[in-house]
C-alpha positions as CSV (number, residue, x, y, z in Angstrom):
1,X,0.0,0.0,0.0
2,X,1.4,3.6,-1.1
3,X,0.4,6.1,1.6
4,X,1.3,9.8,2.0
5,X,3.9,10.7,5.3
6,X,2.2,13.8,6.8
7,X,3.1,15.9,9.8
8,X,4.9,14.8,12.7
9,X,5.3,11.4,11.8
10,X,7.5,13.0,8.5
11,X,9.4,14.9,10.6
12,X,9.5,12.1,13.3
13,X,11.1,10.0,10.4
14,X,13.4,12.1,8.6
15,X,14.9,13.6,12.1
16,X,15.6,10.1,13.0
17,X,17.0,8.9,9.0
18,X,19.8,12.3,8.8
19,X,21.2,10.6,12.6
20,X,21.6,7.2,11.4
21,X,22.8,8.9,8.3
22,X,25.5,11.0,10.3
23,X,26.2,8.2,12.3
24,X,27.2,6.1,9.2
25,X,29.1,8.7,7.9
26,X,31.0,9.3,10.8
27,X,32.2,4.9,11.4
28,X,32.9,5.3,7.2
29,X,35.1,8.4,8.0
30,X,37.0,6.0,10.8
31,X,37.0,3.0,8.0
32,X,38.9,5.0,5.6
33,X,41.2,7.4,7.3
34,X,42.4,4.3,9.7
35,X,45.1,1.6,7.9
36,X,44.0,0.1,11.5
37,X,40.4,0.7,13.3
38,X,38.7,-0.9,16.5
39,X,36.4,-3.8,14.8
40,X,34.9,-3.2,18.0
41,X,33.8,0.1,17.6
42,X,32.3,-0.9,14.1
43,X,30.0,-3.4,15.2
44,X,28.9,-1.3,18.5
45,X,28.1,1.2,15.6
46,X,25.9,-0.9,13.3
47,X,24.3,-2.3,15.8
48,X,23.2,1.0,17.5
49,X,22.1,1.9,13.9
50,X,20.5,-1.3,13.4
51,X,18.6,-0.9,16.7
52,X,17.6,2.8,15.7
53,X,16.0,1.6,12.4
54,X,14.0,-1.0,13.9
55,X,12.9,1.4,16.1
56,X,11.7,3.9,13.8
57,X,10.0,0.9,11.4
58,X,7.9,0.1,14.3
59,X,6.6,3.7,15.1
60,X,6.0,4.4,11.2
């Protein structure tokens, strides 16, 4: 089904999509500019994007 995003819930959504945006962007930026980086830290920071997706899936 093909529905219009109106109001709060747009803003609710695209609020939410530029931080998991800048939060990709920022673990990229650590990808390339290391030769070494904490694989740690990389999957701490997809999971915490993964998490905030789910989340905003189940509130659309």
């Amino acid at each position: 089904m093909v529905e219009a995003i109106r109001g709060l819930n747009k803003e609710f959504i695209v609020a939410h999509l530029r931080a998991r945006i800048e939060e990709l962007n920022t673990i990229l930026k650590n990808i390339e500019s290391d030769d070494l980086f904490d694989y740690t830290y990389l999957q701490e920071g997809l999971k915490k994007v993964e998490v905030n997706l789910r989340r905003i899936r189940k509130n659309v």
